[in-house]
Residue, then its C-alpha position, 0 to 999 in steps of 0.5 A: x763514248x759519251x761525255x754528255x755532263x746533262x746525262x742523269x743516272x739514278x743509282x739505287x743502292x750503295x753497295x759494291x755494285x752502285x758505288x762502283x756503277x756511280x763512280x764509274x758513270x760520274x767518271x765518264x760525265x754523268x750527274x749522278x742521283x744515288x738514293x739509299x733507304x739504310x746504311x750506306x754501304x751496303x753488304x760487304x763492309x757492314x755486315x757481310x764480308x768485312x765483319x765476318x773475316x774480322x771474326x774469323x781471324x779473332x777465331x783462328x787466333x784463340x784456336x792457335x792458342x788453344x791448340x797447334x802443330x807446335x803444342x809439344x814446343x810450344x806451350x798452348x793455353x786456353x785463352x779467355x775470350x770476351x766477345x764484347x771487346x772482340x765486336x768492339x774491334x770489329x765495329x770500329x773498323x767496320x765504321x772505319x770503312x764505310x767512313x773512308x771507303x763509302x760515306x766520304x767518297x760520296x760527301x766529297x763527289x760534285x757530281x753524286x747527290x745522295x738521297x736517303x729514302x726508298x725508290x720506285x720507279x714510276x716508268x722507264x724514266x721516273x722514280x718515286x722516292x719515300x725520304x726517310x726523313x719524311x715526304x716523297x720526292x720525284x727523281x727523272x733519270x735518263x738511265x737507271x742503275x739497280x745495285x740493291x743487293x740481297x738478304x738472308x733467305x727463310x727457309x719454310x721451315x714450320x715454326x721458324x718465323x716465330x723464333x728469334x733465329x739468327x741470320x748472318x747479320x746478327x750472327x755477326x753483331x751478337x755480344x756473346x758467345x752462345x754455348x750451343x749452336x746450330x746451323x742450319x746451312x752448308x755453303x759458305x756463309x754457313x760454312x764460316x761462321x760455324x767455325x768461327x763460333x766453334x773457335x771461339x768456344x760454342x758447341x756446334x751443329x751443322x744441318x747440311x740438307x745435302x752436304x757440304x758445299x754440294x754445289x763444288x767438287x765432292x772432295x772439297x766438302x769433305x775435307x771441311x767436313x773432316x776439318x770441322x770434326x777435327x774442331x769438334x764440330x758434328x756435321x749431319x749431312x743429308x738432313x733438314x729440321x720438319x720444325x722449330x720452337x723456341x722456349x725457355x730461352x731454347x730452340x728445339x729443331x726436330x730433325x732427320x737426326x732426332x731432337x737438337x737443342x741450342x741456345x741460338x740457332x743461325x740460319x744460313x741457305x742462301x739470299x733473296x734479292x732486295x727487290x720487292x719494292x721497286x715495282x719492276x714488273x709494271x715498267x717491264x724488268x723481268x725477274x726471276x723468282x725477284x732476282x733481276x735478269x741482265x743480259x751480257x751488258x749488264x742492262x734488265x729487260x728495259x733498255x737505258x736500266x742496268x743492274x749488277x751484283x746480288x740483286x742480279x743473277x750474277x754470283x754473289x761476290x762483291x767483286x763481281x758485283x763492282x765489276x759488274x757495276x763499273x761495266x754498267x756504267x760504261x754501257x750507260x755512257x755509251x760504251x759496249x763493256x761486258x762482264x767475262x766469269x770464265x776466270x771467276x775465283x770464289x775462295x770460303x775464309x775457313x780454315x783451311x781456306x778453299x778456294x776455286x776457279x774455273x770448271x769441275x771435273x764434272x762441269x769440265x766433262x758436261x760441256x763436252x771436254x775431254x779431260x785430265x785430272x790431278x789431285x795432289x795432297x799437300x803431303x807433297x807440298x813442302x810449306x805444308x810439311x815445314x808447317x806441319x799441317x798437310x791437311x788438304x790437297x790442290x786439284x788441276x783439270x785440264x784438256x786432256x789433249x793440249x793441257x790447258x788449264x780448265x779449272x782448280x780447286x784447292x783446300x789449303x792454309x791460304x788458299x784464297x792467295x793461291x787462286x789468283x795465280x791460278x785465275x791469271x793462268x786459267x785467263x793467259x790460256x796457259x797448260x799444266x806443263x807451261x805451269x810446271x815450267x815456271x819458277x815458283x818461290x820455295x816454301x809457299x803454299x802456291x808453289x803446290x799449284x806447280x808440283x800439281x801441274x806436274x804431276x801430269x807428267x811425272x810423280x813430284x815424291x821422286x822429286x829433289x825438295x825444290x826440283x825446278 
């Protein structure tokens, strides 16, 4: 390991990924340079994950005012939203974070230095870098770390780009409520942020070009869907928009679905890696459509340059980009650490939540397993009846002959919570029936993953209410 204190790395960005490579590498000894050309902190505290979920509890919060399980005993009343004060409260903590968790770390580091401009590299060892605040600086590294993370995609949608179109960034920075909506996207950002602005009381339309979450296990995008229409959200699936105007303060989409018209529209189908302007090609780093190749060191196609998080072709999650830049920096420093996503939960914040970890059934049979399947609906999970909403169901895939755990997909209050048990399971090895053995608290939503754990051996509505 290498403890060399005249080791410089340039860190370019100060997201996730290059906070977690610059503090890692500083750590093992290094002098850092971290150049940063907007807001420090990158995606996730400032206009991604952070935000959202602030919005989306606001969100939940007015739909259980509106309207629960609860309703008959329970008086509802429609609550009166002000967005402004709402996005108020969101700012602040936004700021709150990026102050304690980004901005002071960095002010306070002897060994971080943090340049505010744009970098290029010149060569395997040289950046250029156009200050902000005017002029050009030269920055000499011994390795480089790229963690400047991703953007909202433009879908080539014929008219588009002359509208005033929402993305996720000023979806969540928007002070008021549009009256309609539309979306066009079905993932998880998507996904969200239709919710939320259905919660908060706009009238919403989801354009999914396939269907919901097309990428998970079918049963997953249908149980949204069902739960978007519970919430009075149409969903068309199997539909695109062939244009977009934008007049009199009104987009017209021309769909699959006829003519849509809405206040605001919010395009969501996925980002673009923040790459363009760093030069890549002439010092050799090999991209993929921009998106940067990595090998299982997390080092580009250059040696002594790293790169991790959504600039790469990792999954787009901050907790997989800052895993992905802590490793990098021990490989920079003369270690050999690899990034493992066997057991990689991704959870959506919507409502009910869904949440996965590990292969599909489908993914499970492609590389050649023979496989076990269980779908419990979470009528047979007690904190789902006591809470009376049994929406849902937890999936388990399993080895067929040994039981190992291969993979679970749940949709359920919490499901976010329920998947790390589920990923420390899937990581120790661990069988349906060893799962099914063990002791689970009564009255939690992860106590499902044991009733569906098994249900490989025996029918869990034969069982006493908290049968061990």
């Amino acid at each position: 390991m290498s403890n060399d204190a005249n080791l410089h790395i340039a860190v370019i960005g100060s997201g996730g990924a290059a906070m977690a490579a610059a503090l890692k590498a500083a750590e093992h000894g290094a002098r850092i340079t971290l150049i940063e050309r907007g807001t420090i902190g990158g995606t996730c505290v400032n206009i991604g994950c952070v935000p959202s979920k602030i919005m989306i509890r606001a969100a939940n919060v007015a739909h259980l005012r509106k309207h629960s399980p609860f309703d008959d005993g329970v008086s509802p009343r429609a609550p009166v939203i002000n967005r402004t004060k709402l996005l108020q409260q969101q700012q602040a903590r936004v700021e709150a974070l990026r102050e304690t968790k980004y901005q002071q770390i960095l002010r306070d580091h002897p060994a971080i230095t943090v340049l505010h401009g744009e970098a290029r590299f010149v060569d395997a060892h040289t950046l250029t870098v156009t200050l902000t605040a005017g002029g050009e600086q030269t920055v000499g590294f011994d390795r480089a770390f790229i963690g400047t993370g991703a953007q909202p995609a433009e879908p080539p949608v014929p008219g588009l780009v002359e509208t005033p179109y929402l993305t996720s960034t000023s979806a969540l920075a928007l002070d008021t409520l549009p009256e309609r909506l539309v979306v066009i996207g079905a993932g998880f950002v998507a996904l969200e942020l239709a919710q939320a602005f259905a919660r908060l009381g706009s009238q919403v339309t989801v354009l999914a070009r396939n269907r919901l979450l097309s990428e998970e296990d079918p049963a997953l995008g249908d149980a949204v869907e069902a739960a978007f229409r519970r919430d009075g959200i149409e969903v068309h699936k199997q539909t695109q928009a062939s244009r977009v105007a934008y007049t009199d303060h009104e987009f017209v989409l021309e769909t699959d679905a006829g003519t849509l018209r809405a206040e605001q529209l919010l395009v969501a189908t996925g980002r673009t890696p923040n790459t363009e302007t760093l030069n890549l090609e002439s010092i050799g780093v090999e991209t993929s459509s921009g998106t940067i190749l990595v090998d299982e060191h997390l080092q580009t196609t250059v040696p002594g340059i790293y790169a991790a998080g959504d600039c790469t072709d990792q999954p787009a999650f901050v907790y997989v980009a800052a895993a992905g830049g802590s490793r990098a920096a021990i490989n920079m420093t003369g270690g050999k650490a690899t990034l493992d996503l066997d057991a990689m939960p991704a959870v959506m914040f919507t409502d009910p939540q869904v949440a996965t970890v590990g292969l599909t059934e489908a993914e499970a049979l492609m590389q050649g397993f023979s496989v076990d399947t269980r779908l419990l609906d979470l009528e047979n999970v007690p904190r789902a009846l006591v809470n009376f909403d049994t929406h849902g169901f937890i999936k388990m895939v399993a080895e067929r002959d040994s039981g190992r755990l291969l993979g679970v997909q749940a949709v359920t209050e919490d499901a976010g919570e329920l998947i790390q048990t589920a990923v420390t399971a899937l990581r120790a090895g661990m069988t349906v029936q060893a799962i099914g053995d063990e002791l689970f608290p009564y009255l939690t939503m992860v106590e499902g993953l044991k009733l569906c754990a098994q249900t490989f051996t025996k029918d869990v509505s034969q069982l006493s209410c908290c049968a061990g």
